[in-house]
PDBQT receptor file of N, H, CA, C and O in Angstrom, charges set to zero:
ATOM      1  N   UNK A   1      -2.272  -6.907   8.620  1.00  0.00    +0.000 N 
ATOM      2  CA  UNK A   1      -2.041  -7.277   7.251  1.00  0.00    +0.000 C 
ATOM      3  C   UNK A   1      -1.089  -8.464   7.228  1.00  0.00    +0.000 C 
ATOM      4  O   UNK A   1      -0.210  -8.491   8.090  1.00  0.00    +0.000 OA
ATOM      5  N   UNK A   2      -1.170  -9.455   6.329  1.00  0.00    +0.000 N 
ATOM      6  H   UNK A   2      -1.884  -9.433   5.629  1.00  0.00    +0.000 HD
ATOM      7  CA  UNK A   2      -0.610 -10.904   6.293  1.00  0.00    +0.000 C 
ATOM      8  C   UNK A   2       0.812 -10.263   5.173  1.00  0.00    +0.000 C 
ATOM      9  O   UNK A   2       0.679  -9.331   4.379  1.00  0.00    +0.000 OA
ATOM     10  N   UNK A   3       1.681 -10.797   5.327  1.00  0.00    +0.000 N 
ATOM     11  H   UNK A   3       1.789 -11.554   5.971  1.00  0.00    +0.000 HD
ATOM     12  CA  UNK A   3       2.315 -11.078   4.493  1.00  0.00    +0.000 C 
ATOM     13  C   UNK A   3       1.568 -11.469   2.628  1.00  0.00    +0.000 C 
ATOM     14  O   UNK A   3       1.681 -10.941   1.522  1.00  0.00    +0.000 OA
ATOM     15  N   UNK A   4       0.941 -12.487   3.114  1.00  0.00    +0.000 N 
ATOM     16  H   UNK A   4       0.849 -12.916   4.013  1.00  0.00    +0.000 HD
ATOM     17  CA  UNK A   4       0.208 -12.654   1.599  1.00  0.00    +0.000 C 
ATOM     18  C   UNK A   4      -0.472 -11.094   0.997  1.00  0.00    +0.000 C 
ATOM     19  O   UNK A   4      -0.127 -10.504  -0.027  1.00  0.00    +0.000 OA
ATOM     20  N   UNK A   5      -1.176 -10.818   1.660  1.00  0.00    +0.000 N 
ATOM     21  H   UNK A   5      -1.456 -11.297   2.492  1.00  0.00    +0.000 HD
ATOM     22  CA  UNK A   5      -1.627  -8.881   1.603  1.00  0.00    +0.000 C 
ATOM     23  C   UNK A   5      -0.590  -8.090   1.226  1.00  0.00    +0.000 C 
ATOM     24  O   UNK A   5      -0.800  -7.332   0.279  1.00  0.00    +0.000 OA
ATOM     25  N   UNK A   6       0.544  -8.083   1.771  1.00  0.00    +0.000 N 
ATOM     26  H   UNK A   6       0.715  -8.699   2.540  1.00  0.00    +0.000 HD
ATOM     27  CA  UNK A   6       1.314  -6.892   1.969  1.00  0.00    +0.000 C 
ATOM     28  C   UNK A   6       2.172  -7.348   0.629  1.00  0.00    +0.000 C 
ATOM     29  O   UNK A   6       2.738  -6.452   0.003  1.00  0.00    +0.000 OA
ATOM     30  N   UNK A   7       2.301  -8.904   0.110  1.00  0.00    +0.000 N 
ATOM     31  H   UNK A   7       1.841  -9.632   0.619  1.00  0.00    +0.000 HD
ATOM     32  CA  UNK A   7       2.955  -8.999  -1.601  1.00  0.00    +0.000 C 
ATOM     33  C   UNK A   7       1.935  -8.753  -2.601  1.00  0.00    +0.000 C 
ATOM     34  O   UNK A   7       2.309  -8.418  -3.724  1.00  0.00    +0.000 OA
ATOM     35  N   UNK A   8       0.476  -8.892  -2.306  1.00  0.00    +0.000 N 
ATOM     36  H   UNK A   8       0.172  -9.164  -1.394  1.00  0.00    +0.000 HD
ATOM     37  CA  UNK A   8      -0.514  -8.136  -3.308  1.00  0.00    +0.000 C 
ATOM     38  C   UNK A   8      -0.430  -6.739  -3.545  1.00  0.00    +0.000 C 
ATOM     39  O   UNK A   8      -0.383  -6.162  -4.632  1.00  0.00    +0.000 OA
ATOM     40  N   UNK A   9      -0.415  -6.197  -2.236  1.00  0.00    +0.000 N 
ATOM     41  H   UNK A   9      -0.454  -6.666  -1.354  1.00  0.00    +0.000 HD
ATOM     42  CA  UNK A   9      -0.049  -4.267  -2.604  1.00  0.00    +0.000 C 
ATOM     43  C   UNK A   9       1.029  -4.160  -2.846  1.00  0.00    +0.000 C 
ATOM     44  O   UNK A   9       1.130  -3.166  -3.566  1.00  0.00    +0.000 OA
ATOM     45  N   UNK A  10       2.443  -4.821  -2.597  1.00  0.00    +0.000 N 
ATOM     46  H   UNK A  10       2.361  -5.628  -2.013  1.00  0.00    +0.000 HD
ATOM     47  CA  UNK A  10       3.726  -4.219  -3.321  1.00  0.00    +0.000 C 
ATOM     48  C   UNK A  10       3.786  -4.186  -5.053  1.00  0.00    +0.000 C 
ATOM     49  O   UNK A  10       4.481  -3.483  -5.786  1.00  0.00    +0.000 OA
ATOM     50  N   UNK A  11       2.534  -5.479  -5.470  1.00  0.00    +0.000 N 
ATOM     51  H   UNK A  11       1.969  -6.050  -4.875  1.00  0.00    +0.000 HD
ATOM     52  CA  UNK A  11       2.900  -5.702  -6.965  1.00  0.00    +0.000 C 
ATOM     53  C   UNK A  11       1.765  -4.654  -7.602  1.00  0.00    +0.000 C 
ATOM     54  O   UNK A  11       1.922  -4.241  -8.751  1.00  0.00    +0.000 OA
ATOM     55  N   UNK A  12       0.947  -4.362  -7.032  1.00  0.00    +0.000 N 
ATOM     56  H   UNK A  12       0.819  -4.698  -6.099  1.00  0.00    +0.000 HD
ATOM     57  CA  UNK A  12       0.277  -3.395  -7.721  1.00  0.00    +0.000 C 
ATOM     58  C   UNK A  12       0.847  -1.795  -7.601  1.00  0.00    +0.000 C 
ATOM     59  O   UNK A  12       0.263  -0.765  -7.936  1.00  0.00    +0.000 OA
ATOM     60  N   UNK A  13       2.042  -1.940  -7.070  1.00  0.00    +0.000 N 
ATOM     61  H   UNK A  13       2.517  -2.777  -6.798  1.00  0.00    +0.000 HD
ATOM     62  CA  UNK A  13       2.826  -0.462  -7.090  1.00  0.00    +0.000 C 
ATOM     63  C   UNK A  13       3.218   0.206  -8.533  1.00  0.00    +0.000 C 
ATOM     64  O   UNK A  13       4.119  -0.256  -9.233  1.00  0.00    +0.000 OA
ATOM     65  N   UNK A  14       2.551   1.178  -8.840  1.00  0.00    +0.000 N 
ATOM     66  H   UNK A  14       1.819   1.553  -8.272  1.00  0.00    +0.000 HD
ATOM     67  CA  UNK A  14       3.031   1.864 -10.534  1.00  0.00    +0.000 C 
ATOM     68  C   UNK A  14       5.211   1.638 -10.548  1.00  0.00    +0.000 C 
ATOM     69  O   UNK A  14       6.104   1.672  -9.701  1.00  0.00    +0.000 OA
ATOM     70  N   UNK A  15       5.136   1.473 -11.720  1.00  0.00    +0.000 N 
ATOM     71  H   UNK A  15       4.411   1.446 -12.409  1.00  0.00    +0.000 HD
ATOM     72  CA  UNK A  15       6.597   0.843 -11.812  1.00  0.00    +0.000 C 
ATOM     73  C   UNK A  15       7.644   2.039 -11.426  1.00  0.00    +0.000 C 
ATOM     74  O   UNK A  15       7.391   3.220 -11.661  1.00  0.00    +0.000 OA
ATOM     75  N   UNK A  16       8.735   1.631 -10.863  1.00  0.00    +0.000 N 
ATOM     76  H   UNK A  16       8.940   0.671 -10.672  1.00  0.00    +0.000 HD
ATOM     77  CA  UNK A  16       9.212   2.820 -10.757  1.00  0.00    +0.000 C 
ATOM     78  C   UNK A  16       8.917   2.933  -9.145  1.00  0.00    +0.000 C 
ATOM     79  O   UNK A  16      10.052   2.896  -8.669  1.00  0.00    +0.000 OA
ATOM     80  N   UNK A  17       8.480   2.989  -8.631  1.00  0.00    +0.000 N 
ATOM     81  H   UNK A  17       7.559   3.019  -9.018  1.00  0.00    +0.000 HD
ATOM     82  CA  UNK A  17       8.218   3.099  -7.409  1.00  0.00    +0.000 C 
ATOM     83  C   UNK A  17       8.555   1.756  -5.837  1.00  0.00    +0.000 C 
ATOM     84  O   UNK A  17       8.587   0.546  -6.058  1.00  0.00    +0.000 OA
ATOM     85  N   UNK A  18       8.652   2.041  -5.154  1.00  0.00    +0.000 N 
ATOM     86  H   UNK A  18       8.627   3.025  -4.975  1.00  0.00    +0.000 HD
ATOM     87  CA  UNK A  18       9.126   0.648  -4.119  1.00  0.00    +0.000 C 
ATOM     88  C   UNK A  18       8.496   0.670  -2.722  1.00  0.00    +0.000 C 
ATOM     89  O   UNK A  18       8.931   1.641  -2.103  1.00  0.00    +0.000 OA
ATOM     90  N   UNK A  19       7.736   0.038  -2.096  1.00  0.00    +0.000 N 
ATOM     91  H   UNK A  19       7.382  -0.750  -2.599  1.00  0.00    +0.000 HD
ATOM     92  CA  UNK A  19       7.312   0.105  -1.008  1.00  0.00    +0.000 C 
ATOM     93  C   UNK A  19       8.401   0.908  -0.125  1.00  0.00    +0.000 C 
ATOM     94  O   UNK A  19       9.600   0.892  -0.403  1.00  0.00    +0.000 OA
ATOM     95  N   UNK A  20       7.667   1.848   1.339  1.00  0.00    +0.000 N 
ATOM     96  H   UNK A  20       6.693   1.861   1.565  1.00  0.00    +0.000 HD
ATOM     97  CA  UNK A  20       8.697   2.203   2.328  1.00  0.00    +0.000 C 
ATOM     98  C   UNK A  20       8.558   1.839   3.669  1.00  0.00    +0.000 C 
ATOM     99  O   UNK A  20       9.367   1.639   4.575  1.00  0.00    +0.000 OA
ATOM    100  N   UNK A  21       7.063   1.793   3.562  1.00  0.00    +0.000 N 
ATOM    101  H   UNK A  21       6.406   1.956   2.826  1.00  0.00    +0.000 HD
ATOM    102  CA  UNK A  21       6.245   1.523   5.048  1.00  0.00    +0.000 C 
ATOM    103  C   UNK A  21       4.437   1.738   4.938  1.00  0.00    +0.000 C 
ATOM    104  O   UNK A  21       3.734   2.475   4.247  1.00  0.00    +0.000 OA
ATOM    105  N   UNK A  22       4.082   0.511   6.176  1.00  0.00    +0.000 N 
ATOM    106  H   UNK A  22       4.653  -0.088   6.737  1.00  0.00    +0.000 HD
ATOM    107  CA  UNK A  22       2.815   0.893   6.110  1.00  0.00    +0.000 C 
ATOM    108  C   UNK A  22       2.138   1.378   7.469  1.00  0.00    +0.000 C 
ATOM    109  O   UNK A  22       2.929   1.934   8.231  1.00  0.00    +0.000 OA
ATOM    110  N   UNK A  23       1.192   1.302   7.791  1.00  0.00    +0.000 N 
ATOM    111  H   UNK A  23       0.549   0.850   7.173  1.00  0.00    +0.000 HD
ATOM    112  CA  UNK A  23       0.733   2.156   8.930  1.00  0.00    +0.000 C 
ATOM    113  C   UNK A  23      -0.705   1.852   9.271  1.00  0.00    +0.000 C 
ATOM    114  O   UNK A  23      -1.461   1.432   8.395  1.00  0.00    +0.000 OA
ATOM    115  N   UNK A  24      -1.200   2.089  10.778  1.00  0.00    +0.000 N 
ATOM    116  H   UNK A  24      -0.586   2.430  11.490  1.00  0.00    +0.000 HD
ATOM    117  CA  UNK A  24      -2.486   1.862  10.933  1.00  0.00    +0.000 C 
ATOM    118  C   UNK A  24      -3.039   3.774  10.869  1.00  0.00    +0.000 C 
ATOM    119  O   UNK A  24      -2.521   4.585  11.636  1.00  0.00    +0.000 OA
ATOM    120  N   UNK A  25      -4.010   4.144   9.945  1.00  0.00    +0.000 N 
ATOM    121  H   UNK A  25      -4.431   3.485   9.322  1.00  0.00    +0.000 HD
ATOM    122  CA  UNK A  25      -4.608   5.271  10.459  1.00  0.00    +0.000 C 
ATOM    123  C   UNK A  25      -5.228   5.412  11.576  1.00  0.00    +0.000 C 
ATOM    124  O   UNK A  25      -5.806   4.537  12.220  1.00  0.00    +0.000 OA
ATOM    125  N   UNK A  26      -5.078   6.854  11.889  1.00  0.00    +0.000 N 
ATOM    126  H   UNK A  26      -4.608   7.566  11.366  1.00  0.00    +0.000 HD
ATOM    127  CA  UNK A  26      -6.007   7.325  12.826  1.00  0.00    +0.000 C 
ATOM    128  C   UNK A  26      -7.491   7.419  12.365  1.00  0.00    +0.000 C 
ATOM    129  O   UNK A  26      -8.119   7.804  13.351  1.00  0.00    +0.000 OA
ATOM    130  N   UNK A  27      -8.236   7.263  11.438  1.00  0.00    +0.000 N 
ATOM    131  H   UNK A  27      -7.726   6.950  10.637  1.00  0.00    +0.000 HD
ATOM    132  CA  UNK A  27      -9.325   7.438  11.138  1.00  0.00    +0.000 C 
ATOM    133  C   UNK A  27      -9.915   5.939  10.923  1.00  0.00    +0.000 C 
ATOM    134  O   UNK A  27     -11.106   5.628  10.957  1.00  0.00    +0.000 OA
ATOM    135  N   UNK A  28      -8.716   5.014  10.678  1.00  0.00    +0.000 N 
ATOM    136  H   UNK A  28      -7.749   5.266  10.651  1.00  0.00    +0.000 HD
ATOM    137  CA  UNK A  28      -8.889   3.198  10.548  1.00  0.00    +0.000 C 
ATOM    138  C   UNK A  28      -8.390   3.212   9.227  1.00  0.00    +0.000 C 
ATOM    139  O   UNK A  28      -8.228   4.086   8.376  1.00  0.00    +0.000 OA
ATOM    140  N   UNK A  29      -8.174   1.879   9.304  1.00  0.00    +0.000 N 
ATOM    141  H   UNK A  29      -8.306   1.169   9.996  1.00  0.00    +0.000 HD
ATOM    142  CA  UNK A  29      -7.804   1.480   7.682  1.00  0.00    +0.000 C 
ATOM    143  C   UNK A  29      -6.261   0.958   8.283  1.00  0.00    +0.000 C 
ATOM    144  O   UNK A  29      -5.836   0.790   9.426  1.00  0.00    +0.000 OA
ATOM    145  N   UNK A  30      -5.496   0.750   6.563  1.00  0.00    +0.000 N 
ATOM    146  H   UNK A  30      -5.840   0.886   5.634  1.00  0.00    +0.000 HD
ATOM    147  CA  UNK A  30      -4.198   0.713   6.440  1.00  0.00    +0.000 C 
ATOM    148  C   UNK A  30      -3.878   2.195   5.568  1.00  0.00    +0.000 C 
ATOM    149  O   UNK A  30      -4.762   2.970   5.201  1.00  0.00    +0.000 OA
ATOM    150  N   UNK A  31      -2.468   2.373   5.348  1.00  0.00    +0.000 N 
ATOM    151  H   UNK A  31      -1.750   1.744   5.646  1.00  0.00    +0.000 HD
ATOM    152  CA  UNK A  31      -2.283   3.173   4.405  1.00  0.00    +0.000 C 
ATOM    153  C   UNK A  31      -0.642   2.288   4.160  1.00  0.00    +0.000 C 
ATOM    154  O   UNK A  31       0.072   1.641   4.927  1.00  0.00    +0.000 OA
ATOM    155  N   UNK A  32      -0.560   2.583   3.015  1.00  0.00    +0.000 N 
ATOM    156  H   UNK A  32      -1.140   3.109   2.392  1.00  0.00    +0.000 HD
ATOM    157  CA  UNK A  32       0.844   2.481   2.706  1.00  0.00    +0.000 C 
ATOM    158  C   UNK A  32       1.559   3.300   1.711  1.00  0.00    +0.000 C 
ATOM    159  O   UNK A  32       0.924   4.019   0.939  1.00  0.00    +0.000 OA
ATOM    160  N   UNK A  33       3.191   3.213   1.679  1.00  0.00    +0.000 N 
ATOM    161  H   UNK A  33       3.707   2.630   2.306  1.00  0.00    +0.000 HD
ATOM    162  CA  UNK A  33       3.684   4.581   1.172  1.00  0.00    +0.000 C 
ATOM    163  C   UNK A  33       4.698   3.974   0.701  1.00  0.00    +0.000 C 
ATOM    164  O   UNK A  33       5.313   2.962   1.037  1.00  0.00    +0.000 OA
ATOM    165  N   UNK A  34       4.852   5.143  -0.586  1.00  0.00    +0.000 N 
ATOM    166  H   UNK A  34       4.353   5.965  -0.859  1.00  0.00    +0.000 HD
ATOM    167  CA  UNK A  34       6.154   4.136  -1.579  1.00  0.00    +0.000 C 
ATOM    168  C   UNK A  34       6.580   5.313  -1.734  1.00  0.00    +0.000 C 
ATOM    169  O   UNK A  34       6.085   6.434  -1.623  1.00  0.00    +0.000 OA
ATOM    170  N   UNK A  35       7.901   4.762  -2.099  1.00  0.00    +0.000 N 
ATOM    171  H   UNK A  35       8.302   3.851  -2.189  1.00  0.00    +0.000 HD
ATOM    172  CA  UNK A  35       9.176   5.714  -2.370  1.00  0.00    +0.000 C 
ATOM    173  C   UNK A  35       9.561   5.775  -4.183  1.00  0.00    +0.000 C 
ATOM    174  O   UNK A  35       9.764   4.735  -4.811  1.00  0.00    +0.000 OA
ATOM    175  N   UNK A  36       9.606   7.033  -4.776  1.00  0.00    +0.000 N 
ATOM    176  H   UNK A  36       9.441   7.877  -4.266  1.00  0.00    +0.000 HD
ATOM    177  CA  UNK A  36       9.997   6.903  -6.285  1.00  0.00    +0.000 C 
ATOM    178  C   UNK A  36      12.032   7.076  -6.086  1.00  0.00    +0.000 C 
ATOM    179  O   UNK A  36      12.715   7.566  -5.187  1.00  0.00    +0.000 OA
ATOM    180  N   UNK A  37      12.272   6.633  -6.956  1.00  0.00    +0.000 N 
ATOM    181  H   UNK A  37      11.717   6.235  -7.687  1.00  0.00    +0.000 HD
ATOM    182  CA  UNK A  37      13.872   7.031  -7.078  1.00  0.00    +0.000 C 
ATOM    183  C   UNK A  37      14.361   8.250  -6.377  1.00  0.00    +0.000 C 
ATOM    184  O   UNK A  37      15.249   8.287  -5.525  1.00  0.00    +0.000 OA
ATOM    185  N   UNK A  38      13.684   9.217  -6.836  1.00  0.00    +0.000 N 
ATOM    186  H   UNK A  38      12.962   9.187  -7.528  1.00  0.00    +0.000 HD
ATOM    187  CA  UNK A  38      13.867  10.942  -6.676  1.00  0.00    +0.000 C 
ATOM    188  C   UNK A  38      13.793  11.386  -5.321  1.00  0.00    +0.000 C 
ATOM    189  O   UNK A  38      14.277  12.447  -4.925  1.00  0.00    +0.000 OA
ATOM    190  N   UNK A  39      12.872  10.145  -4.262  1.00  0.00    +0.000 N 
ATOM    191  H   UNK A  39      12.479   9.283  -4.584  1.00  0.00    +0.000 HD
ATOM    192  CA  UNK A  39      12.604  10.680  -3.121  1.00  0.00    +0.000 C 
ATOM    193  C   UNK A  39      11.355  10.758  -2.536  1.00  0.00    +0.000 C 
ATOM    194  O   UNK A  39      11.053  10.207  -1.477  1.00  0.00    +0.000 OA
ATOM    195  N   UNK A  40      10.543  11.517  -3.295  1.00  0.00    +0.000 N 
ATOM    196  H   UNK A  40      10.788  11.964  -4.155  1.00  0.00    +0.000 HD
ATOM    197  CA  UNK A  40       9.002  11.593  -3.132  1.00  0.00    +0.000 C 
ATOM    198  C   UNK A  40       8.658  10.335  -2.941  1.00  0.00    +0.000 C 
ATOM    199  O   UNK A  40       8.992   9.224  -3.353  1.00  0.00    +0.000 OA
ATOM    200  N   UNK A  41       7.473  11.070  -1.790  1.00  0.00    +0.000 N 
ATOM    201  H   UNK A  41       7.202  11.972  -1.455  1.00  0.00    +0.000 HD
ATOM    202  CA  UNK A  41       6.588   9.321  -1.161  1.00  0.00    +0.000 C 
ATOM    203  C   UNK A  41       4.968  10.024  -1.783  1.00  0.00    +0.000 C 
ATOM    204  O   UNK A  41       4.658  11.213  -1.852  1.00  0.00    +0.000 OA
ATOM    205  N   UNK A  42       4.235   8.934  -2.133  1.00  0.00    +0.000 N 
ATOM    206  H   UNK A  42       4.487   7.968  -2.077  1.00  0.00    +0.000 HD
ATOM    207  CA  UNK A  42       3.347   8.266  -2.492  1.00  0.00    +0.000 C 
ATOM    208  C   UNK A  42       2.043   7.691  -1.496  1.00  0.00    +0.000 C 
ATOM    209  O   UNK A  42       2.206   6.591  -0.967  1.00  0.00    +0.000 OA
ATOM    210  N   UNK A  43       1.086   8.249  -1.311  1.00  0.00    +0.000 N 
ATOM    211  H   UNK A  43       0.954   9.142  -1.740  1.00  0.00    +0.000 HD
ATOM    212  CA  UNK A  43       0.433   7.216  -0.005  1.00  0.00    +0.000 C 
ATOM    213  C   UNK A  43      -0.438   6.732  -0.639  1.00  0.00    +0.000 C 
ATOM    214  O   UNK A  43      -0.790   7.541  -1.498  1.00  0.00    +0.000 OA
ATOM    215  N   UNK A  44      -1.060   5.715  -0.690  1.00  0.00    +0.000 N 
ATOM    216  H   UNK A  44      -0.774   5.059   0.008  1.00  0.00    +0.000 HD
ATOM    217  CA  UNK A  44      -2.302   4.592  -0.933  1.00  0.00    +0.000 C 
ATOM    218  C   UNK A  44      -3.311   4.428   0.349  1.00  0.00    +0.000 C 
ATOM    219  O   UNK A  44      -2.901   4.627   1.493  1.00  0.00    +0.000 OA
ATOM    220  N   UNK A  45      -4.439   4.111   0.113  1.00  0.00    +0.000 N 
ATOM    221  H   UNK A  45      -4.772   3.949  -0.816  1.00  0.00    +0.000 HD
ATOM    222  CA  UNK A  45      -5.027   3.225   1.247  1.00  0.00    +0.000 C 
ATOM    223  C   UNK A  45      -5.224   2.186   0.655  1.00  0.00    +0.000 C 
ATOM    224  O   UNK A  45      -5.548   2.105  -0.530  1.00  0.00    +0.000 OA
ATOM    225  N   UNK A  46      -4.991   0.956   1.680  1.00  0.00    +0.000 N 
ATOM    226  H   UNK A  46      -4.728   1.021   2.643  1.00  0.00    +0.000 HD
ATOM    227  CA  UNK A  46      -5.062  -0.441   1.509  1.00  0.00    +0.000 C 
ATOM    228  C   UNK A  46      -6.895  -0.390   1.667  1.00  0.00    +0.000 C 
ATOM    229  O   UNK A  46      -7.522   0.321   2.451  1.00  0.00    +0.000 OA
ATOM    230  N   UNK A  47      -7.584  -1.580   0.454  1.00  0.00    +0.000 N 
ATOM    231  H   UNK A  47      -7.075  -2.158  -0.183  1.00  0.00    +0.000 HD
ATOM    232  CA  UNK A  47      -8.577  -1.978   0.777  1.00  0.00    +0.000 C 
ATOM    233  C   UNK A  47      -8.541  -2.916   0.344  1.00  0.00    +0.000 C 
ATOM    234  O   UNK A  47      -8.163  -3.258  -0.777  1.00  0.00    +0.000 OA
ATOM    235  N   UNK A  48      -9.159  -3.811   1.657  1.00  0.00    +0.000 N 
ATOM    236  H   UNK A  48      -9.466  -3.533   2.568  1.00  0.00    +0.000 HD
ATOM    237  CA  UNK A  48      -9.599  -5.187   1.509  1.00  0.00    +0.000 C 
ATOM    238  C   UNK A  48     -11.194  -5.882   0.605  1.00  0.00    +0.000 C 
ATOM    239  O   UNK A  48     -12.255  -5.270   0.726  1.00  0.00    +0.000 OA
ATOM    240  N   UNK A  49     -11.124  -6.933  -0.084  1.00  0.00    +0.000 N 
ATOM    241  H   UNK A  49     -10.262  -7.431  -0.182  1.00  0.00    +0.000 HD
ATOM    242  CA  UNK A  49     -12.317  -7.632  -0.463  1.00  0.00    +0.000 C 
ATOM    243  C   UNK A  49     -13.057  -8.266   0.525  1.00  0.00    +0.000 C 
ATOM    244  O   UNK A  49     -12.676  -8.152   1.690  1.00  0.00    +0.000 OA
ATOM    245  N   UNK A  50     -14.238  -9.040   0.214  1.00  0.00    +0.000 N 
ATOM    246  H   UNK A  50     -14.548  -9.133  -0.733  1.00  0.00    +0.000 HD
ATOM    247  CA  UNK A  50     -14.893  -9.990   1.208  1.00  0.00    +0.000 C 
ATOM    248  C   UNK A  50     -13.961 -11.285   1.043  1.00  0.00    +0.000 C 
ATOM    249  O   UNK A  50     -14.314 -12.184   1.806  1.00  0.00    +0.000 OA
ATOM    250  N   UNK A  51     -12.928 -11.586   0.287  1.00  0.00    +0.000 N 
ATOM    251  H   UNK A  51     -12.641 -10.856  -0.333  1.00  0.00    +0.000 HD
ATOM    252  CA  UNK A  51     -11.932 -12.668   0.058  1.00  0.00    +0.000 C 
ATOM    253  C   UNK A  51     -10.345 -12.258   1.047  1.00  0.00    +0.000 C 
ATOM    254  O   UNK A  51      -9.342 -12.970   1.042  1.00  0.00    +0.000 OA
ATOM    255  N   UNK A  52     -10.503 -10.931   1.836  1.00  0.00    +0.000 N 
ATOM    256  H   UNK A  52     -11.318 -10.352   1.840  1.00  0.00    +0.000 HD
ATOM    257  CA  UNK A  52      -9.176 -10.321   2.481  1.00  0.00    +0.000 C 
ATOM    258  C   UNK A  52      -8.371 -10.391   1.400  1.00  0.00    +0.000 C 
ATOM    259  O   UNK A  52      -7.304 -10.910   1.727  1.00  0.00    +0.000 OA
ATOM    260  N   UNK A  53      -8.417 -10.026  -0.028  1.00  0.00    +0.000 N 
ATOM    261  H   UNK A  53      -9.284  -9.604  -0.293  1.00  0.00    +0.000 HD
ATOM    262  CA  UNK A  53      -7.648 -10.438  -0.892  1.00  0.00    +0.000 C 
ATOM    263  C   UNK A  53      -7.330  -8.208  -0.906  1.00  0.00    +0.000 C 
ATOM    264  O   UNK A  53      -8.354  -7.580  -0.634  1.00  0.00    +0.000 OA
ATOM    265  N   UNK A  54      -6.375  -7.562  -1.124  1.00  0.00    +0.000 N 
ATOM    266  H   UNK A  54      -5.544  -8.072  -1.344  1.00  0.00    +0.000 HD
ATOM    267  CA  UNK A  54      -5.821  -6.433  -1.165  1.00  0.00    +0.000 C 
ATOM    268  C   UNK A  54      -5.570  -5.212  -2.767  1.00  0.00    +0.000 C 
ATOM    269  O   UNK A  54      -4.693  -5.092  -3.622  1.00  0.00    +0.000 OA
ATOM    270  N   UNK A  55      -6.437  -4.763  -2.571  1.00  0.00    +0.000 N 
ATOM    271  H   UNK A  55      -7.150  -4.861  -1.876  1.00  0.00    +0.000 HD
ATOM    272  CA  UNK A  55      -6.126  -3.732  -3.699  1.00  0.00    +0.000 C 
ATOM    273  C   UNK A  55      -5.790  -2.286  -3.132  1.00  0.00    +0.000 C 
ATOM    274  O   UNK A  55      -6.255  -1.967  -2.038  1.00  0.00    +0.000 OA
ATOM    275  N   UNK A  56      -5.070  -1.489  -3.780  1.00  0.00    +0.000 N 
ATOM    276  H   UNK A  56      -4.692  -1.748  -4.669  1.00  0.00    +0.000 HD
ATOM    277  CA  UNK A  56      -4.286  -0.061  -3.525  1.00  0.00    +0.000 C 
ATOM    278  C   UNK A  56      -4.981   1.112  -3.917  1.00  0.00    +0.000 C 
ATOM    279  O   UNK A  56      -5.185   1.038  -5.128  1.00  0.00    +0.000 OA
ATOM    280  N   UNK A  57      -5.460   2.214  -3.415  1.00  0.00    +0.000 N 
ATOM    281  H   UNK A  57      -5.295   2.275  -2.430  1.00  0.00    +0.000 HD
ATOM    282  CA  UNK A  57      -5.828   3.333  -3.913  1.00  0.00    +0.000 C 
ATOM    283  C   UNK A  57      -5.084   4.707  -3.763  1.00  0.00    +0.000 C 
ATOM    284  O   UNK A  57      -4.842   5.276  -2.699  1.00  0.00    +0.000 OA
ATOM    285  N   UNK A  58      -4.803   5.088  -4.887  1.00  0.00    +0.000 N 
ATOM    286  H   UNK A  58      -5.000   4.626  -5.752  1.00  0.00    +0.000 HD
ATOM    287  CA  UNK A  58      -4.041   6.365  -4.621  1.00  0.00    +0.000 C 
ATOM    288  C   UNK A  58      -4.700   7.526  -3.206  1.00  0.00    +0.000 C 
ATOM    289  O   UNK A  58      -5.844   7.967  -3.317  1.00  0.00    +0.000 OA
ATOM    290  N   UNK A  59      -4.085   7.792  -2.328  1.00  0.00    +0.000 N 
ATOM    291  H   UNK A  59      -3.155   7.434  -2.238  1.00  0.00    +0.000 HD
ATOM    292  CA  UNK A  59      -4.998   8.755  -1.362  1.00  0.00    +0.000 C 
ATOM    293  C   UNK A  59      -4.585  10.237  -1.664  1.00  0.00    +0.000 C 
ATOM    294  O   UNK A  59      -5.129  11.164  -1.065  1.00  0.00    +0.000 OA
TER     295      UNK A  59
């Protein structure tokens, strides 16, 4: 994941929430995980376009 990628999925994070880390799965993919105030983490999978351009899905 590029830097340019990894500031597309931080801004699509629901507010309130802050990136913590991302990760390669064992099954493939990315995943990434955000932290709310309170503590609780959050995981997404990263998916890419045919543009490598980055959108977030709740997992």
């Amino acid at each position: 994941m590029t830097e340019k990628q990894l500031k597309q999925a931080k801004s699509q994070l629901p507010q309130g929430e802050k990136f913590d880390r991302a990760y390669r799965a064992f099954e493939g993919g990315i995943r990434l995980i955000s932290k709310k105030a309170d503590g609780t983490e959050t995981r997404y999978k990263v998916i890419f376009d045919a543009d490598d351009n980055v959108r977030i899905e709740r997992f």
